[in-house]
N, C-alpha and C positions, 0 to 999 in steps of 0.2 A: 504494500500500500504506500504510494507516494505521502510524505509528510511534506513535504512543500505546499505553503498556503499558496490558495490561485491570486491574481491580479486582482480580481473581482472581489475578493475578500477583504481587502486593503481598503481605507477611506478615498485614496483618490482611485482607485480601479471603481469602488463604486461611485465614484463622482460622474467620471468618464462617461459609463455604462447608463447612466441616466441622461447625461448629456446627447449619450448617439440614441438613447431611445429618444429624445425630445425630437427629434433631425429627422428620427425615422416618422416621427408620428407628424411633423410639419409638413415631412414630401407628401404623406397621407392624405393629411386633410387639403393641403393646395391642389392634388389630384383630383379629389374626388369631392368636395364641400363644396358646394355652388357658391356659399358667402365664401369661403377662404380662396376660390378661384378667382371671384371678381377684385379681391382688393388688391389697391396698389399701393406706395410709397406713400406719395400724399391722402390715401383714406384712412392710413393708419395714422397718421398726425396726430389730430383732435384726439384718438382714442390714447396713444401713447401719452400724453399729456395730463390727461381725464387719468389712465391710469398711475401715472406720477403725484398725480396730487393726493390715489385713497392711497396710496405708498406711505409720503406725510403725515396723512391723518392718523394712520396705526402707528407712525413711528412717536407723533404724541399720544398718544393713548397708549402706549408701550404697550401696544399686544401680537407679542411677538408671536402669535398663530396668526393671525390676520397680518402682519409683515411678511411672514414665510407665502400667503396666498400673493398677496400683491407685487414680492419677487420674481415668483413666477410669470404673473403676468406679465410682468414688464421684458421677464428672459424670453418670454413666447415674441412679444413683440422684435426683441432684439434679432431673434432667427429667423421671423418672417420679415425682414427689411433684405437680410442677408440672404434669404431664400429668392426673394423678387430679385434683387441685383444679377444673383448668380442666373438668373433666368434671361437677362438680358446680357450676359456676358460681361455685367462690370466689375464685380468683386463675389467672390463667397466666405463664408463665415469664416473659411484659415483665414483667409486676405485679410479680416477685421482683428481676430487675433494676432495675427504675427506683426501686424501693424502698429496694434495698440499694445503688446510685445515691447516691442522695437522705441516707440516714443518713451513708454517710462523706463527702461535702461538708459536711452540717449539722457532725459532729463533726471535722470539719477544718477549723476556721477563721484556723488559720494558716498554710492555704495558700489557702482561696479566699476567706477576708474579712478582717479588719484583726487579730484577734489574734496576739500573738508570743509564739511556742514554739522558744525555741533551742536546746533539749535534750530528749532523750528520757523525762526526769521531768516536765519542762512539758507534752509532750504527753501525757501518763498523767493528768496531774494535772488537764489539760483533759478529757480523756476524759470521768473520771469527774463532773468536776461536769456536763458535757451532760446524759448520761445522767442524773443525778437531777430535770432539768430537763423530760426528756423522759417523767417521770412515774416512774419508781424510788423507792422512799422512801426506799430503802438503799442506799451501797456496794453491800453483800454480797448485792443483793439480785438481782444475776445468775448467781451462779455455781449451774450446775445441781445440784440436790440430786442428783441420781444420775451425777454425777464420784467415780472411783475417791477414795477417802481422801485418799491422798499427793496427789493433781494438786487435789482440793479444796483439801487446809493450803496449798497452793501459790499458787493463786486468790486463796484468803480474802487470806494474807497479800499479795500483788501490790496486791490491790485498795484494803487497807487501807493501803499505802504510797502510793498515788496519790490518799487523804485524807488524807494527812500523818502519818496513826499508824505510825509505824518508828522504830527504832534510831537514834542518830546516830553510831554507832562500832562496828565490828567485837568488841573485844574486847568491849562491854556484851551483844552478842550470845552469846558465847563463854559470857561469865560466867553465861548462864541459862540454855548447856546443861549446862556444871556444876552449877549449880545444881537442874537437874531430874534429872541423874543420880546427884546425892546423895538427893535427896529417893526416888526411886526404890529405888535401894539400903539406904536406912532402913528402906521398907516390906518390901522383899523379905527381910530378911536375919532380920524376925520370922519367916521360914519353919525356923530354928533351933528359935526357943521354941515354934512351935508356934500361933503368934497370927497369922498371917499372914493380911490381910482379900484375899481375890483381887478383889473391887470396887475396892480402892482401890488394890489394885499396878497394873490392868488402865488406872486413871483417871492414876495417875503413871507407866507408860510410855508412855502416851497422851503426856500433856503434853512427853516426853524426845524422844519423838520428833514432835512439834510445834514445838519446838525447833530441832530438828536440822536442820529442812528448811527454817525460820525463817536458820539461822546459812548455810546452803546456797545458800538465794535470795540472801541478802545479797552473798555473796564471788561473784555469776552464774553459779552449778553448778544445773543443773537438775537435781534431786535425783530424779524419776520417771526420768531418765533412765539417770543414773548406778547407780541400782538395777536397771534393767533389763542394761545391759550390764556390772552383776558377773551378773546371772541367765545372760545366755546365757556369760561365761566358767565360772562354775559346771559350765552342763552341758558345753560341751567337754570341762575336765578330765573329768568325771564320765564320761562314756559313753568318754573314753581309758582310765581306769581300766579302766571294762567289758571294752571290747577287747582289750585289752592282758592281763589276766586271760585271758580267753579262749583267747590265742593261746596261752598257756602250761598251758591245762587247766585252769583254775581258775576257781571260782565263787564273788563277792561274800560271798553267804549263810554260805560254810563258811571263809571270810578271816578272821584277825583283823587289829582297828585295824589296827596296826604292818606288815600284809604292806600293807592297804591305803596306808599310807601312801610304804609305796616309791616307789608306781605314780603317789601324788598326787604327789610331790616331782618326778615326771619328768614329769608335766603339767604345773606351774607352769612349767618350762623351756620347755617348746613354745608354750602358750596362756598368755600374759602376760595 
């Protein structure tokens, strides 16, 4: 009896083995699936996307069973992009691997060639000079023009600190969200007299909160985040209101503030 474990026994022979069944089962379904036969590159877009964002949602909700479904999803999507291409003869999924292979070796060279990066801003700061190297003209000239706002200022600024343009202190950061929330409230408070340009309130809360997310990266608060989970404590409270209304016969619409606020003061106790 051979005692030699087989390949398939091992964690990466079962990695493998799942990977060529996913391969075998995408030539499957693009054969033979009337929806998987019709889609192209661009109809998987919107969905890749859609699925990117319940990806997010479980990674705040930390449920890493619902992470593990929407990995998949998104690996499904990865193969059938690769699948379309190699259909038209432009690439197939080695060509994605060995490509994307090949870039983080080139942009790792302080682990597989002679450069030294002993800190996590060295390796940023590596990063970014490769990449200009590798034909970029610009820093800023990767981050996708169609990234939500907030996760663009977030980008932008990341990027421009791994060329060396940042703060070198907390409070100079501080000082210029002050600083934009005065200049803000200068503009807005013409809403008094009657002069108030909404171009230019619309451009300094712009910049306030350009700032903000500025002073947020800096202290390592990921500020898209942080916005998102007041979003989902918002709606708890908000639909306990509802319910809680409800049980007692009463409806939002016909509430005033102050009833609503009972019911908010007994959500903030529940849903921190």
């Amino acid at each position: 009896m051979d005692n030699k474990m087989h390949f398939t026994d091992t964690p990466r022979g079962r990695q493998l083995e799942a990977f060529n069944r996913l391969l075998d089962v995408m030539d499957e379904l693009r054969e033979k699936c009337p929806w998987d036969k019709k889609q192209t590159i661009e109809s998987l877009r919107h969905l890749t996307i859609e699925e990117t964002y319940e990806l997010s949602d479980a990674i705040l909700r930390n449920d890493m069973q619902e992470i593990k479904k929407e990995l998949g999803d998104i690996m499904l999507h990865m193969v059938f992009y690769a699948k379309i291409a190699s259909e038209q003869q432009a690439f197939d999924v080695a060509d994605v691997l060995n490509s994307l292979c090949e870039k983080l070796i080139f942009r790792h060279p302080h682990i597989y060639g002679d450069t030294e990066a002993n800190t996590e801003e060295d390796v940023k700061r590596n990063w970014e000079q490769l990449k200009l190297k590798e034909g970029n003209k610009s820093v800023l000239g990767g981050v996708p023009a169609s990234l939500p706002a907030l996760v663009k200022a977030m980008r932008i600024q990341e990027k421009a600190r791994g060329a060396g343009f940042d703060w070198e202190e907390k409070s100079q950061v501080w000082d210029k969200v002050q600083e934009e929330m005065h200049e803000f409230e200068s503009e807005f408070n013409k809403k008094d007299t009657g002069s108030i340009d909404n171009k230019k309130a619309t451009a300094e809360f712009g910049d306030l909160l350009f700032s903000l997310i500025n002073f947020a990266r800096f202290i390592n608060i990921n500020p898209e985040e942080a916005l998102e989970r007041t979003n989902l404590k918002f709606i708890s409270r908000f639909q306990y209101i509802e319910s809680e209304a409800a049980k007692d016969g009463k409806k939002l619409q016909d509430m005033t503030l102050s009833e609503m606020d009972v019911y908010w003061n007994k959500a903030k106790k529940l849903h921190h």
